[in-house]
N, C-alpha and C positions, 0 to 999 in steps of 0.2 A: 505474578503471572504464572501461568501454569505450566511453560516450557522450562521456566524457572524453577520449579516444586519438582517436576519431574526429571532434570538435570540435563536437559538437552544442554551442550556447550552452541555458545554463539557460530555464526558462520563458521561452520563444520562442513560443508561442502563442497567442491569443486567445482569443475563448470560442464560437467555431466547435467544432461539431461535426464531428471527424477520421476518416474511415472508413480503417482501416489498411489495406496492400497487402497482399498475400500474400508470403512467402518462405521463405527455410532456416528449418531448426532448430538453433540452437545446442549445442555438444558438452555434456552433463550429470555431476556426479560419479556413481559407480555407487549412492551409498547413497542419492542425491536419489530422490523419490516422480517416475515418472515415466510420462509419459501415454504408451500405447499403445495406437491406434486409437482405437475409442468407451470404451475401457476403462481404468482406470486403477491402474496400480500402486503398492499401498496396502497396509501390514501393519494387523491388528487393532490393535496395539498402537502404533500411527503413530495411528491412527485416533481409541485414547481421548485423544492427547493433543492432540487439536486440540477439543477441546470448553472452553468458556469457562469457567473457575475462578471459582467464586463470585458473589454477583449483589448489589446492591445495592440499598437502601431508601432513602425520601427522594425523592420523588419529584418534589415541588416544585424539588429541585437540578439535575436531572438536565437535561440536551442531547442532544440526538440529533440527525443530520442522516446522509441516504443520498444518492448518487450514483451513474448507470449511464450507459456509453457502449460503443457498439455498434463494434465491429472488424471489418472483412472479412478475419479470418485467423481460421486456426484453433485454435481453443483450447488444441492441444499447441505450438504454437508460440508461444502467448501466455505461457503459466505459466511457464515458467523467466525472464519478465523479472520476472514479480511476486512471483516465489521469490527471486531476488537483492533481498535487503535495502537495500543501498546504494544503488538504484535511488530508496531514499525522499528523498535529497536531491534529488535534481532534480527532485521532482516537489509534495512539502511547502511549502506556500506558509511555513508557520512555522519551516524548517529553515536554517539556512546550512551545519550540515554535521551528518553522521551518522556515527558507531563502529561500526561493528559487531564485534561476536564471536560467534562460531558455537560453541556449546556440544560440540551434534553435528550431524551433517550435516541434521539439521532443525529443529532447536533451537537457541534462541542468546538474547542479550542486544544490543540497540542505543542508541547514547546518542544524543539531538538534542540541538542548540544554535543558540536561533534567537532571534527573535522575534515576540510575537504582536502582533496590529494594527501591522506594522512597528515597533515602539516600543519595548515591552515586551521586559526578556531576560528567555528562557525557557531552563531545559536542561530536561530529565527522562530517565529510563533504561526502557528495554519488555522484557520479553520478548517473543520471538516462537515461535510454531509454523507450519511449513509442514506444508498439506494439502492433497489431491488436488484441491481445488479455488481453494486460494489463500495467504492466509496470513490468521493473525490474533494482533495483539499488545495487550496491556494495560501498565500501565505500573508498577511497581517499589512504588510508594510514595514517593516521593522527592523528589518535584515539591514546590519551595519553594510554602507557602499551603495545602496540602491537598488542591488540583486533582485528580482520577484519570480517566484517561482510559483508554477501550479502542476498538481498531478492526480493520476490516483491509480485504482485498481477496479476490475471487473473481472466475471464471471460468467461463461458461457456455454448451454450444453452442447456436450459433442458426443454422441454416443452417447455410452454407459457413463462415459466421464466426463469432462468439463476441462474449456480454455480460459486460464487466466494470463489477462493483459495486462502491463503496466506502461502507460505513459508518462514523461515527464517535460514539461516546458518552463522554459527559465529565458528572461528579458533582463540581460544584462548592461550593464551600467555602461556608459559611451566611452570610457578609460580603459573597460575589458573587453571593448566590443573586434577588437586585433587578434583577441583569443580566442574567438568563437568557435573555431575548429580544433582546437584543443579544448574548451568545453564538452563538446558533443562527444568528442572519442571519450573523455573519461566516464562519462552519465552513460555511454554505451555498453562502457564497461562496466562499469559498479551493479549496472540494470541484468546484466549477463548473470554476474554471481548472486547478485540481490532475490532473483527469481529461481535460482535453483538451492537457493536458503528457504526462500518461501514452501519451496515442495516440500524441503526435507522436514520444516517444522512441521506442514499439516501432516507428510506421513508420522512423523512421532507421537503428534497429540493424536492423534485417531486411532493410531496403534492405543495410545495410555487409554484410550474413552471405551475400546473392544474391550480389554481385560476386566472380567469380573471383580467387582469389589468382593 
């Protein structure tokens, strides 16, 4: 990874809010969905598979918590970092490291392995899809207890610069369903520093992409 090569340390940030610089664009593979101008290139069929699979009931289970931070860059310059998958260990307060496999150049499978409230091991495995405006993944089934989580990220113009949102929802298991309000404040929290990690790596890698080789 390239915040890796360039020695950004992991969550390095605080809970300042980060307004990103401007810079280069990073080079793209040709099959990636990729932003041109105010426009975005995007097949039909890219397009039905960014739509969320299934929905679920139970409502009393369920968590949800959203997050948004404002970047002074532009939004074709933002996507290809929140299109790189691997980008989610640096930034996942519950990750220590992330798999990915890329299916096809938009689709893929990611495994985490972490822990949550520092403590707890976690692994679980996602799908993802990249879309014109970000990605978004759900998780496999697989997560020891039941747990099932889905989220992702987006990208939005604002001005000269762009909003990125993260949401995350999780349907937890009928045994942890007494914690739910202790779930939501932690995922509020982690999503608080999680996103101003996110700033701080696009400001970095953008900063590395300006400097001349």
């Amino acid at each position: 990874m390239l915040w890796r090569r360039i020695g950004i340390p992991r969550r390095s940030v605080g809970n300042e809010v980060i307004h990103v610089q401007t810079g280069g664009t990073p080079e793209r593979d040709a099959a990636t969905p990729v932003a041109t101008g105010d426009r975005l290139a995007f097949s039909p069929e890219l397009r039905a598979q960014t739509q969320p699979r299934g929905g679920w009931t139970g409502r009393l289970r369920e968590s949800s918590a959203e997050r948004a931070v404002m970047v002074d860059h532009p939004v074709e310059d933002v996507l290809p970092h929140l299109w790189e998958i691997k980008n989610v260990e640096y930034c996942e307060r519950k990750a220590d490291e992330v798999t990915v496999t890329p299916e096809q150049p938009w689709t893929g499978r990611y495994v985490i392995r972490g822990r949550i409230f520092g403590v707890l091991p976690w692994t679980d495995e996602f799908r993802y899809v990249l879309h014109e405006a970000g990605f978004h993944s759900e998780d496999t089934g697989h997560c020891r207890g039941g747990l099932r989580i889905n989220g992702g990220f987006t990208a939005e113009p604002r001005g000269a610069g762009c909003r990125i949102w993260h949401y995350e929802r999780y349907l937890l298991p009928w045994p942890l369903a007494p914690l739910k309000p202790v779930v939501t404040a932690y995922v509020r929290w982690t999503q608080r520093r999680e996103m101003c990690d996110l700033a701080c790596l696009i400001e970095k890698l953008e900063q590395h992409d300006a400097v001349p080789d």
